[in-house]
C-alpha positions in Angstrom: 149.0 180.7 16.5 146.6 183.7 15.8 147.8 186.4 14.0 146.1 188.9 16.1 145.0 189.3 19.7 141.2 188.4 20.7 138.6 191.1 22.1 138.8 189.0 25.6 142.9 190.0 25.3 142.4 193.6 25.2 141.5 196.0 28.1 139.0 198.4 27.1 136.6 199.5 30.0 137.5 202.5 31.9 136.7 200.6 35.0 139.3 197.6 34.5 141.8 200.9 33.6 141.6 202.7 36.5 141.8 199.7 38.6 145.0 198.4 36.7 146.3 202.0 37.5 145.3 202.2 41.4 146.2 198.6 42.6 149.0 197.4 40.0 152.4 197.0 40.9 154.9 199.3 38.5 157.9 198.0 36.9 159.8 200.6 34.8 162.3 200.6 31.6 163.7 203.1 29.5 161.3 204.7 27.5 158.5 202.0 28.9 156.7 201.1 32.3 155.1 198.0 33.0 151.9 198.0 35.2 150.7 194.5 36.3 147.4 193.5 38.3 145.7 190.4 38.9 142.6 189.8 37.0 139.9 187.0 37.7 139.4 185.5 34.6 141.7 182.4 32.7 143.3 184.9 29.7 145.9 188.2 30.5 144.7 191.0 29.1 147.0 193.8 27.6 146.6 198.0 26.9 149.3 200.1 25.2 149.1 203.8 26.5 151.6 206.2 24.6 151.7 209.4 27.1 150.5 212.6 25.9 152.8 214.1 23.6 154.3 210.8 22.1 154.9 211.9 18.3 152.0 212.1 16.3 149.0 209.6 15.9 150.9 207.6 13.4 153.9 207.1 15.5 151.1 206.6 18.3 149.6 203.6 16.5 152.4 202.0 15.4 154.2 202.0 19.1 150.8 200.1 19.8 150.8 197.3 16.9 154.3 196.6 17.9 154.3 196.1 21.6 150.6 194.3 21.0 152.9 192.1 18.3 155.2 191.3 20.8 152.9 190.5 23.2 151.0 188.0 21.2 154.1 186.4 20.3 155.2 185.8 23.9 152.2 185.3 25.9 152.2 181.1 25.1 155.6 181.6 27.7 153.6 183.5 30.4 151.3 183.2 33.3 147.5 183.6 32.4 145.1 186.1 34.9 146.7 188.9 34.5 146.2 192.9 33.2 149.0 194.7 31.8 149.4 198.4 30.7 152.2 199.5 28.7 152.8 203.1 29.4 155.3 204.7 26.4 157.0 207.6 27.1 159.1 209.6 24.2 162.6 209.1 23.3 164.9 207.4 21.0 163.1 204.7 18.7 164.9 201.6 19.3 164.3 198.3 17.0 162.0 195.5 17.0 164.9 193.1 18.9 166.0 196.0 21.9 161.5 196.1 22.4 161.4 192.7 22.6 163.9 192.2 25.0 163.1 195.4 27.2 159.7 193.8 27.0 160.7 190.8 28.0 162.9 191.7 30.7 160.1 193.8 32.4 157.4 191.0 32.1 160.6 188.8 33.9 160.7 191.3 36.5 157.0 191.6 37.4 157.1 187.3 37.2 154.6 186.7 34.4 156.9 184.2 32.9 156.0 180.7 34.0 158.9 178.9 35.5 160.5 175.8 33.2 
């Protein structure tokens, strides 16, 4: 398995943003909201958006590795053709198992999982 995500697994164009924002279906958590919409191409794609005035840029960053982390670890399991966002919001920092699984759970929710 790769130890990082590939440029083709990362939203970057405004564009592809805004259209995640306007048509995706939301799914929220504590501290976390899920935004899912359909893409056309064979691979999911994934952005990590801490809000505004989440910590400072180093707490910023490293919110982003570790979702992105968890994410790459996970996505053999789900459906591809997808866009994700991952908006962060402030609160209490929670370890790497309670992300996983509030990850998980939301990506259950908005059916990305592939049934087994």
């Amino acid at each position: 398995m790769r130890r990082s995500l590939t440029k083709s697994e990362i939203v970057k164009r405004t564009g592809d943003i805004e259209r995640i924002f306007s048509t995706g279906r939301r799914y929220a958590g504590r501290n976390l909201k899920l935004i899912v919409c359909q893409n056309s191409l064979d691979v999911s794609r994934i952005i990590v958006i801490p809000v505004r005035h989440y910590g400072n840029s180093v707490q910023r960053n490293r919110i982003r590795r570790q979702i992105k982390e968890i994410w790459r670890t996970e996505k053999h399991a789900m459906i591809p053709g997808y866009d994700v966002a991952f908006l962060v919001y402030p609160g209490k920092s929670t370890d790497h198992a309670s992300q996983r699984t509030q990850i998980v759970t939301l990506c259950q929710k908005a059916g990305l999982y592939a049934q087994s």
